[in-house]
C-alpha positions in Angstrom: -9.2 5.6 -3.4 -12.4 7.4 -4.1 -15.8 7.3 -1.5 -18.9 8.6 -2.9 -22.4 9.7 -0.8 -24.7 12.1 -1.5 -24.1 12.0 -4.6 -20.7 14.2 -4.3 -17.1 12.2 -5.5 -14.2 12.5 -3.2 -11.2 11.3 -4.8 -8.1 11.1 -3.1 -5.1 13.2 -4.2 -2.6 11.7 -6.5 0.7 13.9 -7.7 -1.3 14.7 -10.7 -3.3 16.6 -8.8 -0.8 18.6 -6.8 -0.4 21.7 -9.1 -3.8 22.0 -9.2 -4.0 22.3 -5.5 -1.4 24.7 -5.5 -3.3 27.0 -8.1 -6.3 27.3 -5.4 -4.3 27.2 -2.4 -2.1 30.3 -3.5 -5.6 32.3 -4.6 -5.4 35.5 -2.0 -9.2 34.5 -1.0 -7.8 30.8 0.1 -4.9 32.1 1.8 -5.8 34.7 3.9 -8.0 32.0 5.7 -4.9 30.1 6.6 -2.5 29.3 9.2 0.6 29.4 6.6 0.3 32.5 4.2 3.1 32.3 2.3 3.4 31.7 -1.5 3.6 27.6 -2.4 6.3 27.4 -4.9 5.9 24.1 -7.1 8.8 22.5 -5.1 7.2 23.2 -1.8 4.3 21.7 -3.4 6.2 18.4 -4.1 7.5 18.1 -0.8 4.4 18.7 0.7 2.6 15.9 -0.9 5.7 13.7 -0.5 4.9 14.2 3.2 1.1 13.6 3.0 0.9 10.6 0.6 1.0 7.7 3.9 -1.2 5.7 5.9 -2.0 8.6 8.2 -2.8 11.5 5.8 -6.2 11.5 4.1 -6.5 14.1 1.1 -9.4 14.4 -1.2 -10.7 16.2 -4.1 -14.1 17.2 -3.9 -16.4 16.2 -7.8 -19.6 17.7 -7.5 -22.0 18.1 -10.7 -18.5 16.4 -12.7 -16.7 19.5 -11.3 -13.5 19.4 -9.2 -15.0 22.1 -6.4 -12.3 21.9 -3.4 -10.3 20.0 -0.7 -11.3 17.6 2.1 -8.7 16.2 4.2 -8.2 14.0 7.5 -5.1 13.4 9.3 -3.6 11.5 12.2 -0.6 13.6 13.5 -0.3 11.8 16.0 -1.2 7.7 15.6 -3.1 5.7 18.5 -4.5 9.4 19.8 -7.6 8.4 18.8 -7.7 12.4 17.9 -7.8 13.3 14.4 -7.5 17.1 12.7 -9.8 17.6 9.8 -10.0 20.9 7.3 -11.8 21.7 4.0 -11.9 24.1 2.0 -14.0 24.9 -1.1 -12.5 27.4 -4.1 -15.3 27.2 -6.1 -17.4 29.7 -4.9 -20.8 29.3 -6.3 -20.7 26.4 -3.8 -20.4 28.6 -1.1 -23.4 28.9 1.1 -24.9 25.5 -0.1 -25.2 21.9 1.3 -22.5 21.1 -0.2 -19.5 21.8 2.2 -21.8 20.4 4.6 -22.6 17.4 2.9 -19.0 16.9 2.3 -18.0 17.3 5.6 -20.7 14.7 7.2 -19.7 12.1 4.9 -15.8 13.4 6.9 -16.8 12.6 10.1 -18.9 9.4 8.9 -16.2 7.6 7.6 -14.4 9.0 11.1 -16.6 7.6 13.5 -19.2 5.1 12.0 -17.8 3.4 9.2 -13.8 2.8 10.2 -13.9 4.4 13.5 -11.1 5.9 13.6 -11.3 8.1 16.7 -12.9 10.1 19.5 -12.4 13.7 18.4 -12.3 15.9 15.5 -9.7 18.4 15.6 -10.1 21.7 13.2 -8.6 25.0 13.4 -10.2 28.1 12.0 -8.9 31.8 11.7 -11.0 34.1 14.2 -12.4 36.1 11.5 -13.8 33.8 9.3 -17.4 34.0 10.7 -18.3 31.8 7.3 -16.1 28.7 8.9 -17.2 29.2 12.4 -20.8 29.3 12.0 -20.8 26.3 9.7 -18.5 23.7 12.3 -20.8 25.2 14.7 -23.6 23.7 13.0 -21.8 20.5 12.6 -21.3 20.2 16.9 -17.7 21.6 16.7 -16.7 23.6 20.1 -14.3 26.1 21.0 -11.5 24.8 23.0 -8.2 26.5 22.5 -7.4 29.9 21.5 -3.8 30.2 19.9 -1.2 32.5 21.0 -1.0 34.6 18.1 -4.6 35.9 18.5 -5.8 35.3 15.4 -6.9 31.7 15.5 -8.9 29.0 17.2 -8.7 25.1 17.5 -12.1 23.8 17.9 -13.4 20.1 18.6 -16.0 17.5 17.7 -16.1 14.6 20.6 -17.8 11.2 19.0 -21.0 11.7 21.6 -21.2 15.2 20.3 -21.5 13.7 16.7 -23.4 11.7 17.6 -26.3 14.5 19.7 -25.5 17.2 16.5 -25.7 15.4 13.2 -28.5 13.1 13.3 -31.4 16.1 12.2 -28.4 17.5 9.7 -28.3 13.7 8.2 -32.3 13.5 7.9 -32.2 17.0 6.2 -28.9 15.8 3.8 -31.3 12.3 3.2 -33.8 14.6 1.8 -31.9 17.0 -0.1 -30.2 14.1 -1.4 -33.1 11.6 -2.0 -31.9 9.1 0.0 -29.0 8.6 -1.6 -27.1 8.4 1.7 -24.8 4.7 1.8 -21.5 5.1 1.8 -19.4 3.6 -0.9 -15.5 3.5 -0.7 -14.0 2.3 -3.9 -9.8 1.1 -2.8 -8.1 -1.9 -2.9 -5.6 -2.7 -0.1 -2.8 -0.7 0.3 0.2 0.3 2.1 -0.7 3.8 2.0 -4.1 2.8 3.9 -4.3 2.6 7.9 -4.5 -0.9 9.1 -8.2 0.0 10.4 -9.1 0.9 6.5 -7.7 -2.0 4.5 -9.6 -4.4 7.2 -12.7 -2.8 6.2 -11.8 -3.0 2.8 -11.2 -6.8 3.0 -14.2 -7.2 4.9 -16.4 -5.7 2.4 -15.1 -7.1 -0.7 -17.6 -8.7 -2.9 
């Protein structure tokens, strides 16, 4: 499965691209800014994406400029919620304060609530001193809802009418960055690892 705007790539992680993952995710300026710190062995690695590749876990490889720049991911814990958790993170760091994690995560929460809508809320969670990440979900509508126990993180939210009020100027400014090049395309054929809601749209759209 791949989905393209803006002209960024965002194609969905295979077991090829598991080690890869792991190289980034284990980097000391990746980890610190996560919830689980700990060293991903390969086999950890393997089970992890043995429990992500379904219906209800969305993983994707960021290509921008024909470079492979980061992770984008949405997930449904918790099915018929209509809540969804969502997370990216970029190890490239030239990309770093550009449009790009920005771009990447509108065309997220797009796909979220306009094209296959999926759900009501957004769901991320972001360590308490990583002003970088706040700021930016700020930006995108996100709010502070929870604090967690251990002090050292929040869980933030994005309601669909809060979207909706936020991201309309940010989509105008991505328009023109972009030049217009804003439709959506999702490249997939139908699939048992694709929610119901997705391989509907995918039938409905087929040429």
């Amino acid at each position: 499965m791949i989905v393209e705007q803006y002209g960024l790539r965002y194609i969905r992680v295979t077991e090829h691209d598991i080690e890869l993952i792991r190289y980034w995710r284990n980097k000391d300026f990746i980890r610190d800014t996560m919830q689980f710190k700990e060293y991903i062995t390969h086999e950890m690695q393997r089970q992890w994406f043995q429990k992500i590749n379904d219906k209800y876990n969305y993983y994707f490889i960021i290509e921008a400029d024909n470079q492979k720049i980061g992770l984008l991911n949405y997930k449904d814990p918790a099915p018929n919620t209509k809540s969804a958790e969502g997370g990216i993170f970029i190890w490239e760091q030239d990309y770093w304060g550009t449009p790009i994690p920005v771009l990447a995560s509108l065309t997220m929460l797009e796909c979220m609530y306009e094209v296959l809508n999926l759900g009501d809320n957004s769901v991320i969670t972001v360590a308490k001193n990583n002003q970088r990440a706040l700021t930016f979900n700020k930006i995108l509508g996100y709010e502070i809802y929870e604090e967690y126990k251990d002090n050292l993180f929040y869980k933030l939210i994005l309601t669909k009418e809060r979207y909706f009020e936020k991201t309309s100027k940010l989509k105008k400014a991505a328009a023109l960055y972009c030049k217009g090049n804003t439709q959506i395309k999702i490249i997939a054929s139908e699939s048992n690892l694709l929610s119901t809601d997705l391989n509907n749209y995918i039938r409905k759209t087929k040429p």
